[in-house]
N, CA and C atoms as an extended XYZ file, in Angstrom:
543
Properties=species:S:1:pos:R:3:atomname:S:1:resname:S:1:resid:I:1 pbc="F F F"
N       -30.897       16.132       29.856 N   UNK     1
C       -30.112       14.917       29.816 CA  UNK     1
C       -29.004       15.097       28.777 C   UNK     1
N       -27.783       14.595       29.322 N   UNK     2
C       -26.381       15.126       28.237 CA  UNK     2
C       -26.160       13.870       27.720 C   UNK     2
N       -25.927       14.266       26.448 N   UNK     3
C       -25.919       12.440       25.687 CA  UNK     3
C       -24.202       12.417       25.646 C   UNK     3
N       -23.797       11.512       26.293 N   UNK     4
C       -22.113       10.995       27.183 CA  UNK     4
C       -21.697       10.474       25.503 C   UNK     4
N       -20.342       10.507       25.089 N   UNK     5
C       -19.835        9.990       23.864 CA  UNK     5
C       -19.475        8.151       24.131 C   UNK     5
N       -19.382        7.673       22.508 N   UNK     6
C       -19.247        6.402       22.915 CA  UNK     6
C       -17.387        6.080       23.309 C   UNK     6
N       -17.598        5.121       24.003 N   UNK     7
C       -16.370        4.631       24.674 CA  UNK     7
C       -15.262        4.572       23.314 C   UNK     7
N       -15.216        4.405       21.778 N   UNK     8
C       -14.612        5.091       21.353 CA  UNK     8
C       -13.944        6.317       20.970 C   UNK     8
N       -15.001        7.561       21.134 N   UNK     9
C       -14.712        8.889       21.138 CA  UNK     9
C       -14.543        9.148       22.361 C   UNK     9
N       -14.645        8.698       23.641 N   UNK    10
C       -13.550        8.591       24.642 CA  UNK    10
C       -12.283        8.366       24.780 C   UNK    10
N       -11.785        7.113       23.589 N   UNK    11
C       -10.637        6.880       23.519 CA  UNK    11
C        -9.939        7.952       22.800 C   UNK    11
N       -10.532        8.675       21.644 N   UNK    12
C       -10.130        9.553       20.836 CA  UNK    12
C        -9.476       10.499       21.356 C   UNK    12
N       -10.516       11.038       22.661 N   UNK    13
C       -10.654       12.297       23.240 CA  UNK    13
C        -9.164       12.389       24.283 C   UNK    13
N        -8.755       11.208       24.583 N   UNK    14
C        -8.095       10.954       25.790 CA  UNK    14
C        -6.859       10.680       25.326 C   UNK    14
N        -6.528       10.114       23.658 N   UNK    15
C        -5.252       10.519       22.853 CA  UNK    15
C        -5.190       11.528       22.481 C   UNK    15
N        -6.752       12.516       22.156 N   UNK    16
C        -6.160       13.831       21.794 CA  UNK    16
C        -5.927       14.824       23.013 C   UNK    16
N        -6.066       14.766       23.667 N   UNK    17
C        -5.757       15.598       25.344 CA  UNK    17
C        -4.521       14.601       25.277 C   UNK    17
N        -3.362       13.638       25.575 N   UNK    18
C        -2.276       13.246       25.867 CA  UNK    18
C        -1.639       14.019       24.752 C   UNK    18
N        -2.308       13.871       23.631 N   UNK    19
C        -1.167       14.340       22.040 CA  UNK    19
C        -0.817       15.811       22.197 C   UNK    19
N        -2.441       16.682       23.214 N   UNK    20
C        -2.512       17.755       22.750 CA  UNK    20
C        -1.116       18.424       23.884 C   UNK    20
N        -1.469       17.728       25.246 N   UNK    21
C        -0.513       18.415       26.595 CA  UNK    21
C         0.775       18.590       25.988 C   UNK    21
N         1.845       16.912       24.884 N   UNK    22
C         2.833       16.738       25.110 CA  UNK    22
C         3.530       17.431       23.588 C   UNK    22
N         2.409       18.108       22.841 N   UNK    23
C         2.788       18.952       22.297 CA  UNK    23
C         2.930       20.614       22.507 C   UNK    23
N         2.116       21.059       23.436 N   UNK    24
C         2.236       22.277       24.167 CA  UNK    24
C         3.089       22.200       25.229 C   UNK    24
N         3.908       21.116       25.740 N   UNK    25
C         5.013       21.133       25.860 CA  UNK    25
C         6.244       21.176       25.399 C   UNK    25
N         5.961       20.505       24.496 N   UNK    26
C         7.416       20.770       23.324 CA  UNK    26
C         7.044       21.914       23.045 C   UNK    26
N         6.377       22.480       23.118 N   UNK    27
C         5.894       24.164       22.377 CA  UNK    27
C         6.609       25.086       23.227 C   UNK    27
N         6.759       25.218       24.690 N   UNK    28
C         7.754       25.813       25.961 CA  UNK    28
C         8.968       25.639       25.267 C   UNK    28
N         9.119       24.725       24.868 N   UNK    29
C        10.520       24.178       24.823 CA  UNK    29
C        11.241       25.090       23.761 C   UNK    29
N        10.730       25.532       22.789 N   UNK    30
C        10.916       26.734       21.755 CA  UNK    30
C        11.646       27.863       22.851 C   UNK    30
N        11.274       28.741       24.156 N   UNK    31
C        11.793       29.238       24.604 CA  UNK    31
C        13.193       29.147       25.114 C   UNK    31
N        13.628       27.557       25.384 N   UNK    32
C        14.483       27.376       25.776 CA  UNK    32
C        15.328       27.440       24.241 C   UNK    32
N        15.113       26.772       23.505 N   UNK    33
C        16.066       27.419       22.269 CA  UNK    33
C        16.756       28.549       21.571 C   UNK    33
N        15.445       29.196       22.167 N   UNK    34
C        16.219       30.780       21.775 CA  UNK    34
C        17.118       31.573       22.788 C   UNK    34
N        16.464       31.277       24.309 N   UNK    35
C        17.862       31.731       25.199 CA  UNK    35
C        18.650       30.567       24.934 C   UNK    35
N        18.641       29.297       24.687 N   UNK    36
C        20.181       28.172       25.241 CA  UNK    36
C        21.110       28.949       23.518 C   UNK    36
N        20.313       28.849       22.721 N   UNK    37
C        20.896       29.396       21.502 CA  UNK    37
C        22.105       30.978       21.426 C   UNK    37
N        21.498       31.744       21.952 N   UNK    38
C        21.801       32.899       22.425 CA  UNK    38
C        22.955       32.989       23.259 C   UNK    38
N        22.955       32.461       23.727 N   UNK    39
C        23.710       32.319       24.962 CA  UNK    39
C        24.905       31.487       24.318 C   UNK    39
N        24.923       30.432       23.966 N   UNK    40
C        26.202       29.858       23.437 CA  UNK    40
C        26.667       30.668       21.915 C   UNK    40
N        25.794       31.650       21.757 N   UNK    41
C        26.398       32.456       20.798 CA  UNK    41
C        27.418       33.653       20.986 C   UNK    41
N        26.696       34.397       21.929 N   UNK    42
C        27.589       35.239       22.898 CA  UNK    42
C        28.384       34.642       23.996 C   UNK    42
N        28.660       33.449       24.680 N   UNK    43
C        29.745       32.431       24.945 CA  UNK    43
C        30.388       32.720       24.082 C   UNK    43
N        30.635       32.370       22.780 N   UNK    44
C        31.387       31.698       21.716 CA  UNK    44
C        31.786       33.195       21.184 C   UNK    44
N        31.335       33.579       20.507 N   UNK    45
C        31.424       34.819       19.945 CA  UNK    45
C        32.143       35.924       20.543 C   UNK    45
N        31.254       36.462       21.932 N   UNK    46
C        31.967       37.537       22.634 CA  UNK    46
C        32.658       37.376       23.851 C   UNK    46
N        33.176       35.508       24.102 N   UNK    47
C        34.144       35.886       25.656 CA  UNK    47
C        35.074       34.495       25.013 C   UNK    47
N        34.662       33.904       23.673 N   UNK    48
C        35.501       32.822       23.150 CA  UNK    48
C        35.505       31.178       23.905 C   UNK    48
N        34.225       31.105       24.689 N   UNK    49
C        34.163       30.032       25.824 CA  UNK    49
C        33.403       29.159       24.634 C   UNK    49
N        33.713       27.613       24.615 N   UNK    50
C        32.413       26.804       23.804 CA  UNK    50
C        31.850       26.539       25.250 C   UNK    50
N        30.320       26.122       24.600 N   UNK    51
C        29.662       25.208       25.841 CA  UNK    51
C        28.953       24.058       24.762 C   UNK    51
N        29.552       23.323       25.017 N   UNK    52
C        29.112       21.559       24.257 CA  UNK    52
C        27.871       21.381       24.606 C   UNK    52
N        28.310       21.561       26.098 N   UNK    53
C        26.884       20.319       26.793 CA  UNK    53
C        25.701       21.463       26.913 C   UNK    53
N        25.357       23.175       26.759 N   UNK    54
C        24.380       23.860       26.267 CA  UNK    54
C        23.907       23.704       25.043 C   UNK    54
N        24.957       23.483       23.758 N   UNK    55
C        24.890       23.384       22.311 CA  UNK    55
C        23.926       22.279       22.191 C   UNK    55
N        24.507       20.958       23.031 N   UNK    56
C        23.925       19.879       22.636 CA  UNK    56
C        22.758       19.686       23.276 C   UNK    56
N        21.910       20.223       24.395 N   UNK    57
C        20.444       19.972       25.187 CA  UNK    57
C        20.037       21.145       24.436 C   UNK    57
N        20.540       21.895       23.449 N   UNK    58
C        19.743       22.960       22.449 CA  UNK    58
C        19.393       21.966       21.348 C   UNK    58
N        20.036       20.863       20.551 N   UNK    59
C        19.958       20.356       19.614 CA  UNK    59
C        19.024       19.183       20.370 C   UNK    59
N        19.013       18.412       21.215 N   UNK    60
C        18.042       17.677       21.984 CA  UNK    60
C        16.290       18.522       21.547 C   UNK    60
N        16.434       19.753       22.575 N   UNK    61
C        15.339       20.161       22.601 CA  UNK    61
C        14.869       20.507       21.075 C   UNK    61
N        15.346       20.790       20.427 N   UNK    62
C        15.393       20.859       18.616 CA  UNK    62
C        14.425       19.612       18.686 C   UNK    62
N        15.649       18.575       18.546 N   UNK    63
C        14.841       17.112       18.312 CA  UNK    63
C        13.269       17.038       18.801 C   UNK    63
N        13.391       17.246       20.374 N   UNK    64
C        12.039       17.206       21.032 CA  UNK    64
C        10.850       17.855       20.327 C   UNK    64
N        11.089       19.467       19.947 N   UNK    65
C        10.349       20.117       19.630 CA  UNK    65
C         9.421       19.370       17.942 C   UNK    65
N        10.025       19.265       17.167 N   UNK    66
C         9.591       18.574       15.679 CA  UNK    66
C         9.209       17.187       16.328 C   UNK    66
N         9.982       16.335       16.865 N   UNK    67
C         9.271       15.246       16.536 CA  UNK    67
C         7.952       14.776       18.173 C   UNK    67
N         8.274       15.314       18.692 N   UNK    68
C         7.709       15.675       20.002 CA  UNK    68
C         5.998       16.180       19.670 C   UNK    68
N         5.723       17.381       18.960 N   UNK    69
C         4.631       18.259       18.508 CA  UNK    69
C         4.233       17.162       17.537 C   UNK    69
N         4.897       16.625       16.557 N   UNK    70
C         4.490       16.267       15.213 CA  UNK    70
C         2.448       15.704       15.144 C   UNK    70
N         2.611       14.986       16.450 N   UNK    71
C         1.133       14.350       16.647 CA  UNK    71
C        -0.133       15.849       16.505 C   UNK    71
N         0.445       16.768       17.523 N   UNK    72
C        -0.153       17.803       18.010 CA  UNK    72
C        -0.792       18.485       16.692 C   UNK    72
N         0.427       18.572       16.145 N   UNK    73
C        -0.016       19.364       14.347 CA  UNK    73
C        -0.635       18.403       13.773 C   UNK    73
N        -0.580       17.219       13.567 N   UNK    74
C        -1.606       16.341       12.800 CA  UNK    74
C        -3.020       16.136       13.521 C   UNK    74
N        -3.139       16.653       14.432 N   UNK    75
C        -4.617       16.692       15.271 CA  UNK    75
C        -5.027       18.437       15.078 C   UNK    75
N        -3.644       19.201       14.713 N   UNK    76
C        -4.718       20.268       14.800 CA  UNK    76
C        -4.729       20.469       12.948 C   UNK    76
N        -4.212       19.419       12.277 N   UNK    77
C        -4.395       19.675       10.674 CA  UNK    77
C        -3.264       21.048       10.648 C   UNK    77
N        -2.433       21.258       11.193 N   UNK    78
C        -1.203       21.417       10.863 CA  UNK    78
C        -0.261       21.675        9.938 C   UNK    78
N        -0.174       20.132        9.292 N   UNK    79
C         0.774       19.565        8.507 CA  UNK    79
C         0.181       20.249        7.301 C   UNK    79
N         1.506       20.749        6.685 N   UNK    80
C         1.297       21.010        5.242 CA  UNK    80
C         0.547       19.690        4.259 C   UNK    80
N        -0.335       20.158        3.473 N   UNK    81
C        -0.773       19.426        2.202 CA  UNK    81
C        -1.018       20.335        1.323 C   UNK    81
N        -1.264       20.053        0.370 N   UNK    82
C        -1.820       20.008       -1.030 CA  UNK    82
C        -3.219       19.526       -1.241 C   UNK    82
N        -4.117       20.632       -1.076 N   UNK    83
C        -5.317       20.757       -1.330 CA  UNK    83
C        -6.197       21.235       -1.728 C   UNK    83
N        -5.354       20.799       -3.367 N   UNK    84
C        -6.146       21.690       -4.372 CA  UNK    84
C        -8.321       21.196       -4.623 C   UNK    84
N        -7.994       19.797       -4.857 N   UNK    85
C        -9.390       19.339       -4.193 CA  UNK    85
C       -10.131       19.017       -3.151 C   UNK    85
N        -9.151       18.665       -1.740 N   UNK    86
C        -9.705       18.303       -0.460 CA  UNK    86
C       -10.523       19.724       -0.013 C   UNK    86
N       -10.340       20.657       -0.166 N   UNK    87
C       -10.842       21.930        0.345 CA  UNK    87
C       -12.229       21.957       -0.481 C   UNK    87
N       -12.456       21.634       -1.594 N   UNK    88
C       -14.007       21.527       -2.028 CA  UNK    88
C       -14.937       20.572       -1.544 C   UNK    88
N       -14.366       19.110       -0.865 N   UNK    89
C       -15.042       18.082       -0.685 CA  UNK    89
C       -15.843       18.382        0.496 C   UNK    89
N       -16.587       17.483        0.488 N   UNK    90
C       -17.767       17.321        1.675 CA  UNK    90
C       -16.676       16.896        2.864 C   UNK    90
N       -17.692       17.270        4.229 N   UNK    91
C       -16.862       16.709        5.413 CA  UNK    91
C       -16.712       15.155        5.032 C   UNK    91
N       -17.926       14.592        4.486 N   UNK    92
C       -17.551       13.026        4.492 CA  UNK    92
C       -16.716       12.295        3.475 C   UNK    92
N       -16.085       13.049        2.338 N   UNK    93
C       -15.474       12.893        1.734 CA  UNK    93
C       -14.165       13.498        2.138 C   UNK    93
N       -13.680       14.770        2.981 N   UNK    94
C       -12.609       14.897        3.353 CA  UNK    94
C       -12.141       13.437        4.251 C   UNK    94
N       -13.253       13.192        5.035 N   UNK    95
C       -12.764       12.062        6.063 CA  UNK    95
C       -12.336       10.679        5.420 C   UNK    95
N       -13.223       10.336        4.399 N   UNK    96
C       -12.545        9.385        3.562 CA  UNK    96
C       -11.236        9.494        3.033 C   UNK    96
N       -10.781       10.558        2.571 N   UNK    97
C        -9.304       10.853        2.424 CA  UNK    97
C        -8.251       10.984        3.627 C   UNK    97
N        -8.402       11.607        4.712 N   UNK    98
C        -8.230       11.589        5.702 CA  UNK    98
C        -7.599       10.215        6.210 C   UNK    98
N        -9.323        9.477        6.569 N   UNK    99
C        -8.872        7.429        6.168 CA  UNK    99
C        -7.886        6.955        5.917 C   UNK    99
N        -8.345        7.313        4.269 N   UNK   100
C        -7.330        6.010        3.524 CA  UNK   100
C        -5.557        7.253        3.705 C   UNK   100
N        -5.663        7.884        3.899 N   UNK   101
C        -4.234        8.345        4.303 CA  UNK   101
C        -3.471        7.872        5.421 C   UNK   101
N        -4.403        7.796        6.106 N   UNK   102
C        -3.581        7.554        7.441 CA  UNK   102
C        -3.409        5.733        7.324 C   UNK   102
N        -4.415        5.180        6.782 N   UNK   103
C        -4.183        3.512        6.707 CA  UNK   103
C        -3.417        3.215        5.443 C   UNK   103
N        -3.090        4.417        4.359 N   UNK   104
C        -2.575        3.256        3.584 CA  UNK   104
C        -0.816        4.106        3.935 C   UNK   104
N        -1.021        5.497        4.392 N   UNK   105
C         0.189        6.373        4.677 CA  UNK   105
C         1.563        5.991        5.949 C   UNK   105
N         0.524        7.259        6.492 N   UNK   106
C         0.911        7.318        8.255 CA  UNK   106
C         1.229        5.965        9.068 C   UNK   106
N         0.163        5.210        8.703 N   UNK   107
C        -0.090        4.281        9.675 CA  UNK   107
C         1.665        3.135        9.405 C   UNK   107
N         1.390        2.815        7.916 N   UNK   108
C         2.303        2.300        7.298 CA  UNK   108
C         4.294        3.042        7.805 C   UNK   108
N         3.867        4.019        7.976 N   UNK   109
C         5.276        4.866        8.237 CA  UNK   109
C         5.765        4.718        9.248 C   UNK   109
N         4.454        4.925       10.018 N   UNK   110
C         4.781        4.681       11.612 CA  UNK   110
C         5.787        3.591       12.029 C   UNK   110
N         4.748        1.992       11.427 N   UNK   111
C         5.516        0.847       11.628 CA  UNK   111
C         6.873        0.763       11.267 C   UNK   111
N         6.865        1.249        9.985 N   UNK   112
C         8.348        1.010        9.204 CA  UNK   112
C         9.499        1.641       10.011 C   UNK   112
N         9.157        3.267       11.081 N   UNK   113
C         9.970        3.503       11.667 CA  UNK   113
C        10.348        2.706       12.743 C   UNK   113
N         9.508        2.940       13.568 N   UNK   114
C         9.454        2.174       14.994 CA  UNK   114
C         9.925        0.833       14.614 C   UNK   114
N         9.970        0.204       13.758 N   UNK   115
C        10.678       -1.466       13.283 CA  UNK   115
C        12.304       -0.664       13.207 C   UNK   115
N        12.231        0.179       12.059 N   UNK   116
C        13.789       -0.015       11.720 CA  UNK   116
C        14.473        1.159       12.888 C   UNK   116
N        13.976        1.682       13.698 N   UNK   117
C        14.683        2.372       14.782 CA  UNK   117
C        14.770        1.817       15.982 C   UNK   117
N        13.923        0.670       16.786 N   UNK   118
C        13.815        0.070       17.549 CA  UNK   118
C        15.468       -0.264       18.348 C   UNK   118
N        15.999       -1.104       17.013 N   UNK   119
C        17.317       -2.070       17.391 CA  UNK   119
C        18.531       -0.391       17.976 C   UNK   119
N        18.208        0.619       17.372 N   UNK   120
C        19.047        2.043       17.178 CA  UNK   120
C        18.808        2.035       18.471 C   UNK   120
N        17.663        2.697       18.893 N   UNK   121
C        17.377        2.947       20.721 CA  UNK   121
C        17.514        2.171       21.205 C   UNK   121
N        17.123        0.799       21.081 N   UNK   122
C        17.640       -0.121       22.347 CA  UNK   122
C        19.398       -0.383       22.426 C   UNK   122
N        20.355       -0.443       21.516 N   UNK   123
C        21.326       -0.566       21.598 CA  UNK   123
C        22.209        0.699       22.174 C   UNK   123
N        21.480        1.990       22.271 N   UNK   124
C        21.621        3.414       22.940 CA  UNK   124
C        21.241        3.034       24.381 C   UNK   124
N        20.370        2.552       24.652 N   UNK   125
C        20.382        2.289       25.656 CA  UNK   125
C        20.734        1.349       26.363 C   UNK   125
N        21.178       -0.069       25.734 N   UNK   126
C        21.977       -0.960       26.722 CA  UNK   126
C        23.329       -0.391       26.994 C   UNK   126
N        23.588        0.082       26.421 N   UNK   127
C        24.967        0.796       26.693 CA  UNK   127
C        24.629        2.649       27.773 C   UNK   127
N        23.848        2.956       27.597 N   UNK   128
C        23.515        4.320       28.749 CA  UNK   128
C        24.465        5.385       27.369 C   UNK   128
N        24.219        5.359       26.353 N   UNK   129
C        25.260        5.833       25.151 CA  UNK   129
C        25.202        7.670       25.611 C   UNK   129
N        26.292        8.563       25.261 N   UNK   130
C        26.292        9.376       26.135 CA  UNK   130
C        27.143        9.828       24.613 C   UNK   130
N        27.654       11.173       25.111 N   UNK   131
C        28.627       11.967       23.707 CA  UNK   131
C        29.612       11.815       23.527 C   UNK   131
N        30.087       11.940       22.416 N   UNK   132
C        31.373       11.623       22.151 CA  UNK   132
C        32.501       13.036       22.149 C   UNK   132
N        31.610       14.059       22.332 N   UNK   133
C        32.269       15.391       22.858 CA  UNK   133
C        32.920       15.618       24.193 C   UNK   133
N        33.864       16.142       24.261 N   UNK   134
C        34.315       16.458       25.836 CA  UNK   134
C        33.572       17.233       25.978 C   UNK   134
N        32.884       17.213       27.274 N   UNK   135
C        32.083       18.054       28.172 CA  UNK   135
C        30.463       17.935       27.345 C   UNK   135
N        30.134       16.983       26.344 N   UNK   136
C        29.380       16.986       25.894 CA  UNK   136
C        27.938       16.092       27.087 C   UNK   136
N        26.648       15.683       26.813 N   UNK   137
C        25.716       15.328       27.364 CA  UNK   137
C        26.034       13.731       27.268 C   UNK   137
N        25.298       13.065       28.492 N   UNK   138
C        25.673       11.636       28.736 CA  UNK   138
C        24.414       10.829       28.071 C   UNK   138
N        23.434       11.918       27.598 N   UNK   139
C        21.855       11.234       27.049 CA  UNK   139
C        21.974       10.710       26.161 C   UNK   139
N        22.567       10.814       24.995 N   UNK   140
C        21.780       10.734       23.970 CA  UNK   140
C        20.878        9.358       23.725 C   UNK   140
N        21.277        8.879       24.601 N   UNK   141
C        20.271        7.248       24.196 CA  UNK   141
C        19.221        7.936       24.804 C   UNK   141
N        19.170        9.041       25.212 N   UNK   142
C        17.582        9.661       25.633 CA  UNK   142
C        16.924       10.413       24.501 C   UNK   142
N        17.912       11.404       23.839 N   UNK   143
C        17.738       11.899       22.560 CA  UNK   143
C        17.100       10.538       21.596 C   UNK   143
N        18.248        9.649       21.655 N   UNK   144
C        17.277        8.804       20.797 CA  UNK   144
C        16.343        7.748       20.668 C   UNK   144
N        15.508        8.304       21.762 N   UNK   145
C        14.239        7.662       22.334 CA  UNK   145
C        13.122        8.823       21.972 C   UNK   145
N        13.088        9.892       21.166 N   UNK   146
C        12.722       10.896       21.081 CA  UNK   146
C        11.891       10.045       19.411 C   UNK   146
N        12.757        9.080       19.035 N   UNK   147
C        12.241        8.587       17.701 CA  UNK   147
C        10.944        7.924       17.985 C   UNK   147
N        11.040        7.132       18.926 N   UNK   148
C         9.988        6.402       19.191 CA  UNK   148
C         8.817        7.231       20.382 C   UNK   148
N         9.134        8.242       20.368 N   UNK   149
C         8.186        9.171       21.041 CA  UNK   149
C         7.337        9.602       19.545 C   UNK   149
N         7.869       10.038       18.978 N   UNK   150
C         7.201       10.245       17.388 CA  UNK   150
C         6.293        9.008       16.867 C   UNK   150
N         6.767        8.060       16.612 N   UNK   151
C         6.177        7.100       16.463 CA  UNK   151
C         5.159        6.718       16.877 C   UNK   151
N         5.007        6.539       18.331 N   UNK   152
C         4.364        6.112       19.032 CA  UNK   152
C         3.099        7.168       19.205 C   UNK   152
N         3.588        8.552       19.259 N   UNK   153
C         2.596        9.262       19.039 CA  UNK   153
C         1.716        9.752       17.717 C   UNK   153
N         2.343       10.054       17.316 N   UNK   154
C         2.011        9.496       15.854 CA  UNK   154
C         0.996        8.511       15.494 C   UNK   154
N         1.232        7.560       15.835 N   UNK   155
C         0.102        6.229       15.590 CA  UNK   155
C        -0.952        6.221       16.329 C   UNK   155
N        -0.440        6.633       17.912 N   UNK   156
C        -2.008        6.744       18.711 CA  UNK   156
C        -2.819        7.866       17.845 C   UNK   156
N        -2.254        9.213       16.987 N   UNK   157
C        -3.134        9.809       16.938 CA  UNK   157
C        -3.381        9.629       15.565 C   UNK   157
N        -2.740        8.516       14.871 N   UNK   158
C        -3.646        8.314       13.675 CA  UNK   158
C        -4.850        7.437       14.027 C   UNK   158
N        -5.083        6.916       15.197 N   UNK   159
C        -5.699        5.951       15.498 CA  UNK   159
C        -7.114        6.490       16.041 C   UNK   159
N        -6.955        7.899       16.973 N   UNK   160
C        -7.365        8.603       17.179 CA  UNK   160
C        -8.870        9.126       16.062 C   UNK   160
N        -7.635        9.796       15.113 N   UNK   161
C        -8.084       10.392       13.920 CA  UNK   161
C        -9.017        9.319       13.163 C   UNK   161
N        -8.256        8.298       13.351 N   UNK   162
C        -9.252        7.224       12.679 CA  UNK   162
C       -10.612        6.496       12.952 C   UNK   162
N       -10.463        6.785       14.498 N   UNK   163
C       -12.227        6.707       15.204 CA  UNK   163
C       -12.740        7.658       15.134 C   UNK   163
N       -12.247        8.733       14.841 N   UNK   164
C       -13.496        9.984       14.651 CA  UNK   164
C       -13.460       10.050       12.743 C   UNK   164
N       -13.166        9.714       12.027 N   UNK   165
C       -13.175        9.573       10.612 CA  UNK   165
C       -14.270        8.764       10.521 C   UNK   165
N       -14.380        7.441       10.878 N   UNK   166
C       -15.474        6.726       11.172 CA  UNK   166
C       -16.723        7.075       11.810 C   UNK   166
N       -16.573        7.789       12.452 N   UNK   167
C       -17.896        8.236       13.157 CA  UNK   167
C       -18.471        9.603       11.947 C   UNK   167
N       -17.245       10.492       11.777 N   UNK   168
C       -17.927       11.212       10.652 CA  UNK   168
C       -18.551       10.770        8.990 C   UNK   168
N       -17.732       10.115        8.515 N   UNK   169
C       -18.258        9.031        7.709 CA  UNK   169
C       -19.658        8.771        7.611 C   UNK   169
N       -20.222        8.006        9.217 N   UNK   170
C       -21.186        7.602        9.381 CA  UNK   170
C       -22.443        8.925        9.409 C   UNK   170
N       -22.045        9.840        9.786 N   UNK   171
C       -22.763       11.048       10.096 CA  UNK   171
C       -22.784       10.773       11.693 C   UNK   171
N       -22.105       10.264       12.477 N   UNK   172
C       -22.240       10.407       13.897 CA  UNK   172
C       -21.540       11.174       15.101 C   UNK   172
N       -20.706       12.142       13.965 N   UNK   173
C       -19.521       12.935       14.781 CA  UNK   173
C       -20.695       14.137       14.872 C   UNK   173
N       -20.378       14.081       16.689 N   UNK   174
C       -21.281       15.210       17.309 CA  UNK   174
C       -20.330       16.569       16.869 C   UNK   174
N       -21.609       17.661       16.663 N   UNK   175
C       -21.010       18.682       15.984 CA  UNK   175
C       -19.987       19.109       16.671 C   UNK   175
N       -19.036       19.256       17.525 N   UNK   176
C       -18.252       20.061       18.108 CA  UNK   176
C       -16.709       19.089       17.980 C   UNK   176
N       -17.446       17.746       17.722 N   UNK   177
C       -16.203       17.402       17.230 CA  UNK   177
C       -15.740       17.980       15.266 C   UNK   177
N       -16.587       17.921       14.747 N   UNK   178
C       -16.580       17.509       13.481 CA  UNK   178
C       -15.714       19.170       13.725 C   UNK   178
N       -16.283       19.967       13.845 N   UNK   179
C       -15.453       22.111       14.440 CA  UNK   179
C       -14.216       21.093       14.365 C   UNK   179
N       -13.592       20.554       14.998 N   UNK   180
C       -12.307       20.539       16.209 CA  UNK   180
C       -11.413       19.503       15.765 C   UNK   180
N       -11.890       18.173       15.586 N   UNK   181
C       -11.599       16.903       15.410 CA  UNK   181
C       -11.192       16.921       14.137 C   UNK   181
């Protein structure tokens, strides 16, 4: 008999599989930077041609890539810290730090962006806002919807992080999460 997780570490599981896909996608996207990069270098360089609108879905995918992954690296512990004491603590004391980081941190950051970027993207997009370059890209109100892709991901997976913190806490994180999670 397989003991099924609770309908919270379901939820966990099902932001960290969305966080994990749409960061191993932005992860592809690294390839395209180095040929779109390349390429408008030797354009530019060895036949004297610009290409705007390559330059600029290189600087897009830029965008995508950092703030796109950002969730991905904070689920796989990623993100740089400073851990001169977290590395000695108990699992249940890492998770308490963990916690209060993400509720008194992350969580807090999240909002503050997604508030003060909100009015930015929606006003990109009532207008369909596009470049101000000749021959440049007609997106960027797509580019800057890339903020609130961060955000948004971001928070599901502090939220994430934060039902399995709780369960470890408790001593109830089944071992393969506590490996992984």
């Amino acid at each position: 008999m397989s003991h099924s997780p609770s309908p919270l570490l379901r939820v966990a599981g099902l932001i960290d599989a969305c966080n994990m896909r749409l960061g191993q996608l932005c992860a592809w996207i690294t390839l395209f930077l180095v040929i779109g990069t390349a390429i408008v270098v030797v354009l530019r360089y060895g036949f004297g041609i610009g290409a705007i609108a390559l330059q600029e879905a290189v600087m897009y995918g830029h965008a995508l890539v950092f703030m796109g992954a950002a969730a991905w690296t904070l689920q796989r512990n990623g993100h740089v810290r400073v851990d001169i004491f977290y590395q000695k603590f108990s699992g249940r004391r890492q998770a308490t730090v963990d916690g209060v980081g993400h509720l008194l941190f992350l969580l807090p950051v999240c909002l503050f962006l997604g508030w003060n970027s909100w009015d930015y993207v929606s006003n990109s997009w009532s207008t369909l806002e596009g470049s101000n370059e000749s021959g440049g890209l007609k997106f960027v109100y797509l580019q800057k919807s890339i903020i609130l892709l961060l955000v948004g991901s971001l928070a599901l997976q502090a939220v994430s992080d934060l039902i399995k913190v709780g369960y470890r806490i408790a001593g109830r994180l089944p071992e393969a999460e506590v490996k992984h999670g």
